[in-house]
N, C-alpha and C positions, 0 to 999 in steps of 0.2 A: 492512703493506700497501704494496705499490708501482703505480706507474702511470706507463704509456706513454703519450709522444704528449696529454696531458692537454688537455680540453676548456677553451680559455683567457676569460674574460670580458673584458668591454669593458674594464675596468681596466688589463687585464693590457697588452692592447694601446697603450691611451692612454699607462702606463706606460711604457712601451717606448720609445716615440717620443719621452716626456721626455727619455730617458736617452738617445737616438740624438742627441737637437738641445743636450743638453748639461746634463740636469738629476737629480735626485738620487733616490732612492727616498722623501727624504722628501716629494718635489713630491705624493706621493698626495691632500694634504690638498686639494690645490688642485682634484681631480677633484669632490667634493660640495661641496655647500652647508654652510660651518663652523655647527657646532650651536651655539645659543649656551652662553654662560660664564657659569656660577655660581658664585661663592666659594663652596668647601665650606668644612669642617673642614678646619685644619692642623695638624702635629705639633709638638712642642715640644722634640724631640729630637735630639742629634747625629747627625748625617752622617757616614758614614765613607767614603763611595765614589758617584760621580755616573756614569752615563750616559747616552745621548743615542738619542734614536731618531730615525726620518723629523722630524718634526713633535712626540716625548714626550721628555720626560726622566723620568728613575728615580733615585732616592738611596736606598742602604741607610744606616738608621739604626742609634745606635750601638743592638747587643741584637741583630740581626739582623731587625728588619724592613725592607720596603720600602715606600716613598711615589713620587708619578710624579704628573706634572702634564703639561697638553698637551692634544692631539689621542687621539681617545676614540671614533671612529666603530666599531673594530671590538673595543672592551675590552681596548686594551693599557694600559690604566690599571692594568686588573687589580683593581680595585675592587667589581666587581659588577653596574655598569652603563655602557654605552656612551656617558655623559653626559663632554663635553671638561668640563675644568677648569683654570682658570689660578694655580692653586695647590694645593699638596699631596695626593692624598688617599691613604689606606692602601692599600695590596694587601692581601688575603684573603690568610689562612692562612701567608702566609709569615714566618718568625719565628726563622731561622736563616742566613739570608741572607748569602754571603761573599763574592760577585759577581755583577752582572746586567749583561746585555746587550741591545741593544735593535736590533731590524731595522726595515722602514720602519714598520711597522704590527700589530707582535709586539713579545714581552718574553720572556724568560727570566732564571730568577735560579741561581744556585748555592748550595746550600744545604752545610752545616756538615757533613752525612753523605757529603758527594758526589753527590745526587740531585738530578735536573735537574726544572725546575718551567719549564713556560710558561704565556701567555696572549696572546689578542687573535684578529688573523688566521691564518685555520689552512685557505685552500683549497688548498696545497700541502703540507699534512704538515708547516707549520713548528713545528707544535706538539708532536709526534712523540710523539705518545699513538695513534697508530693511527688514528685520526679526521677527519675533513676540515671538523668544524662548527666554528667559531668559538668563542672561548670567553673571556671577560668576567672569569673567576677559574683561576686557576693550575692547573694538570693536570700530573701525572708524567711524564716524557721515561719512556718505556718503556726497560729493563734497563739505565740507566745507573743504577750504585751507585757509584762511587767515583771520579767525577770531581775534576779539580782547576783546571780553566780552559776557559772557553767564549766563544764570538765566536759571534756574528749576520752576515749578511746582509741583506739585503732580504728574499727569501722562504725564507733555512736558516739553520740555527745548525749548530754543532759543539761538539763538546768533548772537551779531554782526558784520558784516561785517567790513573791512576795510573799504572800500568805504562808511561807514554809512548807507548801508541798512543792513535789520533781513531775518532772516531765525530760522523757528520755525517745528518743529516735533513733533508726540506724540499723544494725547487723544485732540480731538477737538469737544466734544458735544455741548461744549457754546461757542466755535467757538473762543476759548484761543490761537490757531493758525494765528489767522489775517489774513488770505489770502479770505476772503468773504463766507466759507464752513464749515459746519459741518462736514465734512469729515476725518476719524483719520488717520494722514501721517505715513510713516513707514519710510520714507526720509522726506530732509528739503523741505519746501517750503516758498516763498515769502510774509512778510507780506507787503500789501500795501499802500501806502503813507507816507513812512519813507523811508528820503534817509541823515539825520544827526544825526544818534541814536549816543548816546555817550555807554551808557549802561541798562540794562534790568535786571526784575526781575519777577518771577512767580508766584504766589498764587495759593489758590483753581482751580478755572477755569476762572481765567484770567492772563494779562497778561499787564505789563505798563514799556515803555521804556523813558529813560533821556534823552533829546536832547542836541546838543553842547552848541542849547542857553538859555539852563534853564531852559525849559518847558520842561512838561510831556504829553505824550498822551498813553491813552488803552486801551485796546481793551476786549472782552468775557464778563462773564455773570456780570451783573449790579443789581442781587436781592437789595444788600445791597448799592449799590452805590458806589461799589469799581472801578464806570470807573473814577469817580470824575467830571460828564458834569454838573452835577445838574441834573440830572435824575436815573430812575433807568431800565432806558431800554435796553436792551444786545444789542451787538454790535459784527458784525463779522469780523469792520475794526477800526481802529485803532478813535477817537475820542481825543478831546483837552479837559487838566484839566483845570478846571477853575482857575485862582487867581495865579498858580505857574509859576515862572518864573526866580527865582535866585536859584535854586535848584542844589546841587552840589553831593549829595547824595540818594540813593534810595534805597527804602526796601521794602519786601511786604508779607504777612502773614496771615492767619488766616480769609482772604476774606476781607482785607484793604489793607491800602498801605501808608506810608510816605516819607517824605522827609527831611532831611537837608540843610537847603537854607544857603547861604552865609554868612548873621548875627548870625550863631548860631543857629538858633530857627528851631523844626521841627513842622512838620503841616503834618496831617492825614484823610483821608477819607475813606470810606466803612461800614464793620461791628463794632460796637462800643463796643461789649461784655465789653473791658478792661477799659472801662471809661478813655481813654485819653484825653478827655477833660471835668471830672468832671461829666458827665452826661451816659446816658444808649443810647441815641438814636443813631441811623445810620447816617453817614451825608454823600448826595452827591457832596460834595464839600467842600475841607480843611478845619480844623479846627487845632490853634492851640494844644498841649501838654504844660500842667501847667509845670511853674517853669525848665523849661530850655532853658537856652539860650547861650551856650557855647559847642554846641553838634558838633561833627568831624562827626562822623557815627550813623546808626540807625538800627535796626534789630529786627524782629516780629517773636512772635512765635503764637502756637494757640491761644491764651488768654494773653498773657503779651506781651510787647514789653523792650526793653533795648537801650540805648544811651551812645556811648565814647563822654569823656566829651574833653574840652583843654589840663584839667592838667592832662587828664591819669585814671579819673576818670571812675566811669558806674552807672549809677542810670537805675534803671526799674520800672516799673507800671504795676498796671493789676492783675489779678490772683495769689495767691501764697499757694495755696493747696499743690504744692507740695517742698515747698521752693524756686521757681523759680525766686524771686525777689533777692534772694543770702541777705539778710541782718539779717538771721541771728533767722528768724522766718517763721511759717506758718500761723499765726494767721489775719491775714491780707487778704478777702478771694476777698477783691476789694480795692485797694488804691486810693483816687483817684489824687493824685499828685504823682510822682516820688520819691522814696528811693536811697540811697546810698547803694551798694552792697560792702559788709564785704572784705577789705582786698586785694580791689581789687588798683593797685598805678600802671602806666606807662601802662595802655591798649593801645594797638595799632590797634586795627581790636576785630568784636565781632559777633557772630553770633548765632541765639536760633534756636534750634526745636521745637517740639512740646510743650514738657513743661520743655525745660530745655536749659541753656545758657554757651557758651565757650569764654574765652575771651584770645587770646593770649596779653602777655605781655610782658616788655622789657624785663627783666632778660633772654628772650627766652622760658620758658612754656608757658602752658597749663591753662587757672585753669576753672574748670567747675562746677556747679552748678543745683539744681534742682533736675527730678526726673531720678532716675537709674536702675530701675526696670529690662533695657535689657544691663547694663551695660554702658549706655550713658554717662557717666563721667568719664571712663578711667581711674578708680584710682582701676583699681581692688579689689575692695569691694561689699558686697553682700546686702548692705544696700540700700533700696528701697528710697529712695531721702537723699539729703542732702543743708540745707538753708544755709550753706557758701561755698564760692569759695574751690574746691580740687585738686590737682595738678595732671593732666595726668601721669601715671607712663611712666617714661624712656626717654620724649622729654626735653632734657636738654641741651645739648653741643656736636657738630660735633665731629664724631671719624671713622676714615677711618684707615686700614691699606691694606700694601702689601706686599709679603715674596716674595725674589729672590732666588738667588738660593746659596750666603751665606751672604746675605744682607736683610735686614729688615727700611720696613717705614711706617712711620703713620701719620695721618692728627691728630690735636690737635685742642680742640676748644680754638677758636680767629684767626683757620686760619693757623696756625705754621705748618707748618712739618718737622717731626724729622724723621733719619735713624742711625742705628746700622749695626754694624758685618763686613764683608770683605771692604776695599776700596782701591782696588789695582790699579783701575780705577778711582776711583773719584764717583763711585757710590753710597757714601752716600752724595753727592752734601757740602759738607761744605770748599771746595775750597780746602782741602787735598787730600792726597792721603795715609791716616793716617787710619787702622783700628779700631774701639771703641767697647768695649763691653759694651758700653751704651750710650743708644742716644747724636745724635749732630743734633743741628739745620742745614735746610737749608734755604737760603736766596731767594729772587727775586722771589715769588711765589704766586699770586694776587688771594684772595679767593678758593683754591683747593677745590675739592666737590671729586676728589677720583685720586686716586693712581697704578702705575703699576710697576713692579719690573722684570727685564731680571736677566741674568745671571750677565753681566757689567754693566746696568745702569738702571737708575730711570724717570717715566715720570710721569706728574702728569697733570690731568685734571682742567683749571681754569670753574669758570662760567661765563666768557665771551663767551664758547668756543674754546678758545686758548687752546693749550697742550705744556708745557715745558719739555723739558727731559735733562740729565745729565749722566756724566761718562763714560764709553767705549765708540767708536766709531770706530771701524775697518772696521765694517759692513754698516754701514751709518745708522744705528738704532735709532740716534739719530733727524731724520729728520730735520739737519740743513741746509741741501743743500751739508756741504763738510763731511771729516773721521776725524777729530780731535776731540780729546775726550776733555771734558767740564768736571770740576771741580765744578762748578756751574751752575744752570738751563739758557739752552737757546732754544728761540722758536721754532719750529716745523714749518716748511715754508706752507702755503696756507692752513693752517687748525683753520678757525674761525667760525667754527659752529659745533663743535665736541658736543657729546652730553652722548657719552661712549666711552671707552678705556679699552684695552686688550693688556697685552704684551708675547711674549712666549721667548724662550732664548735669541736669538739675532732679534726680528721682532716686533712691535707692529701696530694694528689693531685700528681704531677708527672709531662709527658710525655717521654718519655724521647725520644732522637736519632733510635732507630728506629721510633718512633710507636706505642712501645707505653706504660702508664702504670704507676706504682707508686704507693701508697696507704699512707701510715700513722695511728697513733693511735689514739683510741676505733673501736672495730670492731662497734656497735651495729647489730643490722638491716641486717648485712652490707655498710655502707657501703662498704668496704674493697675488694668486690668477688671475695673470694676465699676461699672456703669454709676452706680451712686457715689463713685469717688467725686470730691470737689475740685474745682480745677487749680486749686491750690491746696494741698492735702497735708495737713501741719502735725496729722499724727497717722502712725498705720493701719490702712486696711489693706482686709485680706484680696489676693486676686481669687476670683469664683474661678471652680471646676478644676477645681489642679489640687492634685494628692500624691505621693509619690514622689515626690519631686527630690532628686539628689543631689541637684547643680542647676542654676542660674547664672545670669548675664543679663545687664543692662544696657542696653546700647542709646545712641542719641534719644531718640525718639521711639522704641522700639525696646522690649524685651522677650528673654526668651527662656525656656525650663528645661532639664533633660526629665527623664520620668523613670523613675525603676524598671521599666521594659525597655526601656534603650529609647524611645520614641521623643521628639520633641514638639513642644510646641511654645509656639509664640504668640507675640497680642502688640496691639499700639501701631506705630506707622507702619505703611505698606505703600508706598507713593512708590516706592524703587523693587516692591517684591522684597522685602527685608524679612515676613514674617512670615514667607517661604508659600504664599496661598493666588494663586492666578487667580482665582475666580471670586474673589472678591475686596473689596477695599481695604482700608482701614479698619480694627476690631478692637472693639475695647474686653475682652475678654480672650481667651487662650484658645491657638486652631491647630491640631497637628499639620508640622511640617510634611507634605509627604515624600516618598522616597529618601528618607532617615531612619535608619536600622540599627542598633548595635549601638547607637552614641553614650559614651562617656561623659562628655563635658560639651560645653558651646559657649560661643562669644559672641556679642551682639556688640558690631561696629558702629559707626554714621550713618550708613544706610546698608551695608549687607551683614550677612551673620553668616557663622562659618561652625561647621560643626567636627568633634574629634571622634572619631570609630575605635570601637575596640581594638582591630588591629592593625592600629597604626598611624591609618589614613586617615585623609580630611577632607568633608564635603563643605563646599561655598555657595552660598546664593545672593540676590540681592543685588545691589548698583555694582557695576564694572569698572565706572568711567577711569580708572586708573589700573585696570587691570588684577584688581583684587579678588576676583573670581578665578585666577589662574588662566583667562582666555584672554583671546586678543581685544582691545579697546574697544574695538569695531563692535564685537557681541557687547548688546545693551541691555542689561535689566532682567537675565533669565530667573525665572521664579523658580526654577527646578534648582534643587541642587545636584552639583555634579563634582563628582572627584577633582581635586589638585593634580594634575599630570606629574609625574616624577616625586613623588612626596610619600615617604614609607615610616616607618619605625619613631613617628612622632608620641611625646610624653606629655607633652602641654602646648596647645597656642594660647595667643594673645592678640586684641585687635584695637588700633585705633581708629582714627575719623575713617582712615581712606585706607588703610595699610596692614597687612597681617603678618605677624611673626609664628615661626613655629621653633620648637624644643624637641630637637632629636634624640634617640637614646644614645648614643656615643657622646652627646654634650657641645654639640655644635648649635647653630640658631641660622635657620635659613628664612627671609622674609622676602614679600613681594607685595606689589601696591604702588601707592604714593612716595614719592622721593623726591618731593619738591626740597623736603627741612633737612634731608640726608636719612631718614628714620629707618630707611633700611639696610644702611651700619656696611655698605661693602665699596666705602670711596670710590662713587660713580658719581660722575653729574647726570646721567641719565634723569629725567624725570621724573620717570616712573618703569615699572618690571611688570609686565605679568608672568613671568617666570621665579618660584622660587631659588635664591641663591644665597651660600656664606655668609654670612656676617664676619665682618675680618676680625683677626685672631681671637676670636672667642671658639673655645677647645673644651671650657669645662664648663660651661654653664648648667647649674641646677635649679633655676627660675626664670623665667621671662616677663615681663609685664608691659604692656605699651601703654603709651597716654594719646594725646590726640594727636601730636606731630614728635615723636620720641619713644625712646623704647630704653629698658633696662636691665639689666642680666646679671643675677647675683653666680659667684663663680664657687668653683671647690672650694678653694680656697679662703671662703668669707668676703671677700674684695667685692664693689658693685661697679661696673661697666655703664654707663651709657651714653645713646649716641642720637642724634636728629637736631630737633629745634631747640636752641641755650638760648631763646631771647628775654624768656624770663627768669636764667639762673637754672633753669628746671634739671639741670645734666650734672651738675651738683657738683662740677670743678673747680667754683671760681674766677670760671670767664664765662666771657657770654658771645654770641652768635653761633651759628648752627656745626655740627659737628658730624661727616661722614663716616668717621670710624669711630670706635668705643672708643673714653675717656674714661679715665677713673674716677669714680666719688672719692671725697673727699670725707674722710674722717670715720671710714671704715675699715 
């Protein structure tokens, strides 16, 4: 869908005028009243790549997801709800994540297949799903499949092709789209005469792409000479910069643009506010940056710019009103040569917003700088800027686990994964078959990014997309091809582009790149999803009719998918209404659940499945008998799913046989269910709850995971919690019998 001449809001206007009298697109925040800031949940996971929006920052984490902190008025969080945050919170669905890009009040990420995913503000089509509403959780760029590098704007993004041409969506009054038309896209369209882009970048209202052989050309408005022709005339096709031609790097910002050319040295054109090269005036055609010449990367914000140096360094220029230059002062209100930013040693990647800059470094953080007025430095402080680099709360070191059913494993940062508790089978992979009530390393395991746990064995997700698994194999569970069980990890036959993994007792599930799933093992009650599955399924086949699919769960006998419309569905047992469908049995193929709207994630327990809503909330179906559906005992078996009474501001559940735990945003863990083993962690001999409540003193938890009679909760802190059934070591303290309240693991 296109549109002409487009009916502009007050925003747009007010916007405008920022940007006329000298301010940035991420000045938006400054238009409303800032919501306040609550510390969510944070991750605990490595960073591989940071960018900066108006007023948000984004980091993909190492595995490919994405986390974003900041300003949150129109869901460029991407989290679900339009609540600002000054720290961490997950993006929905994304989980292959290889680049994201952030405009003033939008996000975009580039995912692994080459398919574009946006969120936030979408009244110009920057979301380029066809749509003009807003949107809180990521949506498909319409017909790009095989992207390889994307750049934002304020209100478009682009990206480019495989084959070296662009495609660009979004707000095109200065004709920042390239395709010869002021016309604003709601899908991509063609910009033309580019067919060797390497990579792209957005500005104000325009737009300039790197070529493979070291020139630049750009295209939209030219007030200030940010096309770089020597002129300052707009342009609604793409145009050649003059003088650039070993350029290996590109940034763009503030209604300029620079580059990093191959000898080190960057060169800048456009608006000049930041005196990059010592003077005030505009220049339409490059102009060195005093005193560097050893730059890797380069990044513009409104008014300052910043550069990773050789050695790891980051020097910045330009404005520092709000301590933006990170060295340590604000007294500096134009520099006209580059500083050295405070404390900043092994930068690898560095990105500004509006008036404030992130730089990830080796250690694996965060550290970010500048002003934080909407929480833009992620250090959960209420302090309105700060002139030295401060550490993103919670992005520090990989920590995955997964609870079987009396076995226990966990990813460790550097990579390692360790398992505890039963190994009768070899299911905690350390080449015994030797039970531990405290972790034992397993071997042959090439970067894991997450973990799955049966009842016999262990599988574990690499980030090649390989999946290894270990221990039982009766079932063919193991997807080696034959039934002999493995003591140590071996690969999963024809599955190299997995991208998530789900296990339920004896079967595990994995979504493949193209969002379709494959299922092996026990093929009971058509778990498997596929009528020609064998009932012992030694390698994977696909489950029929399901595309889409962003998140899976495995349950006993039963699984289940969410779908990029929010929609779920299930397949395999239905004796208890597990796969949410009255009106008929048993299915070995996939049925939407109905009355499920809006789902993010779902967990498929022993006999019911529980699903998690965008905001918040969590619907239950399936067997009751212990109160796991939130209702009294007495209700048996409702097929329907129905809200948790009392249960709000959830980030993750987690479900065993009989029992579900949920992950609030404050960091607490409320569970209800089964409590025969104690697994619902609030020292009661009660039996069983159907009311969710506390789990005792767990305050910071930032994961949850249950197994069949047990649960475990990795904290702020790195430390792991858990609490229920220790009768085979599973709780990973070193003693054994059952445990009401959290204990600590041992050896984290």
């Amino acid at each position: 869908m296109r549109r002409d001449r487009p009916i502009r809001p007050l925003f747009y206007h007010l916007t405008l005028l920022v940007i006329l009298l000298g301010g940035c697109g991420g000045s938006s925040a400054s238009l409303d009243q800032p919501p306040s800031i609550d510390p969510p949940l944070v991750s605990k996971a490595a960073p591989t790549a940071i960018e900066s929006g108006g007023a948000h920052n984004c980091a993909i984490i190492s595995g490919g997801n994405v986390e974003c902190w900041g300003y949150n008025f129109y869901g460029q969080l991407g989290d679900g709800t339009k609540t600002s945050s000054s720290t961490p919170v997950k993006v929905t669905v994304i989980k292959t994540a290889i680049a994201v890009s952030g405009g003033v009040s939008h996000t975009c990420a580039l995912a692994s297949g080459g398919e574009v995913h946006c969120w936030g503000w979408n009244v110009y089509g920057q979301l380029g799903n066809t749509s003009e509403l807003d949107s809180s959780m990521p949506v498909i760029v319409q017909s790009i499949t095989d992207a390889v590098s994307i750049g934002s704007g304020i209100y478009h993004t682009c990206a480019v092709l495989a084959d070296g041409h662009v495609k660009c969506w979004g707000a095109n009054f200065f004709s920042q789209l390239g395709d010869g038309t002021t016309f604003d896209s709601f899908s991509p369209v063609t910009v033309g005469g580019i067919s060797n882009a390497k990579s792209i970048v957005g500005s104000f209202h325009h737009t300039c792409v790197l070529l493979k052989d070291g020139s630049v050309k750009c295209w939209g408005n030219n007030a200030y000479g940010q096309l770089g022709d020597g002129t300052t005339t707009s342009s609604s096709i793409p145009v050649q910069v003059q003088g650039v031609s070993s350029a290996i790097s590109i940034a763009s910002g503030g209604g300029r643009t620079c580059v990093v050319s191959s000898n080190g040295s960057i060169e800048c054109w456009g608006r000049n506010i930041i005196r990059l090269n010592g003077i005030l005036s505009d220049s339409s055609i490059p102009v060195p940056v005093l005193n560097i010449s050893t730059a890797t990367t380069v990044t513009l914000g409104n008014s300052h710019g910043c550069a990773t140096l050789s050695d790891g360094q980051v020097q910045c220029w330009g404005y520092n009103d709000t301590g933006q230059l990170g060295n340590g002062t604000i007294n500096q209100s134009l520099t006209l040569a580059p500083v050295f930013v405070n404390d900043i040693i092994g930068a690898t990647s560095i990105s500004a917003g509006t008036n404030h800059t992130c730089a990830l470094v080796s250690e694996g953080v965060i550290r970010c700088w500048g002003e934080n007025t909407i929480g833009q430095l992620g250090n959960g402080q209420g302090s309105s800027f700060s002139s030295f680099p401060v550490i993103v709360n919670g992005i520090e070191s990989a920590v995955a686990l997964s609870l079987g059913f009396n076995h226990t494993c966990a990813i460790l940062s550097g990579h390692e994964v360790k398992c505890w508790g039963y190994n009768y089978t070899g299911q905690l992979g350390d080449g015994s078959t030797i039970s531990s009530n405290m972790s034992v390393s397993v071997g042959g395991i090439s970067n894991p990014i997450s973990l799955i746990t049966g009842e016999r064995h262990s599988c574990a997700l690499q980030s090649d997309g390989g999946v290894k698994c270990w221990g039982g194999n009766s079932f063919g569970m193991l997807g080696s091809g034959g039934f002999s069980r493995a003591l140590t990890p071996v690969t999963v036959q024809g599955l190299s582009t997995a991208t998530s993994l789900d296990g339920g007792d004896y079967h595990t599930c994995a979504i493949i790149v193209d969002t379709t799933v494959r299922c092996w093992g026990l093929n009971r009650i058509g778990v498997l999803g596929n009528v020609l599955a064998n009932l012992f399924q030694a390698i994977p086949i696909e489950v029929v009719g399901l595309s889409g699919v962003t998140s899976i769960s495995a349950g006993a006998s039963h699984s289940c998918a969410v779908i990029a419309d929010g929609t779920v569905h299930c397949w395999g047992d239905n004796s208890n209404g597990q796969i949410g469908i009255e009106s008929i049995a048993d299915s070995t193929s996939p049925v939407q659940v109905a009355d499920v709207s809006g789902a993010v994630s779902v967990v498929a327990g022993g006999d019911h499945t529980c699903a998690l809503l965008f905001d918040g909330s969590v619907k239950c179906w399936g067997s009751n008998n212990f109160g796991q559906l939130g209702k009294d005992r007495s209700v048996i078996q409702p097929t329907t799913p129905d809200l948790i009474p009392g249960l709000s501001s959830v980030t993750n559940i987690t479900a065993g046989s009989s029992h579900i735990c949920a992950l609030l945003s404050d960091g607490t863990v409320h569970c209800w269910g089964n409590n025969s083993k104690g697994q619902l962690g609030y020292n009661t001999d009660s039996y069983s709850s159907s009311t969710p409540l506390p789990v005792s003193d767990i305050t910071t938890a930032v994961a949850i995971e249950a197994g069949s009679n047990h649960t475990c909760a990795i904290l702020l802190d790195g430390t792991m919690n858990c609490w229920g059934d220790n009768s085979r070591g599973q709780l990973g303290d070193g003693n054994a019998g059952y445990h009401s309240i959290p204990v600590t693991v041992i050896g984290f």
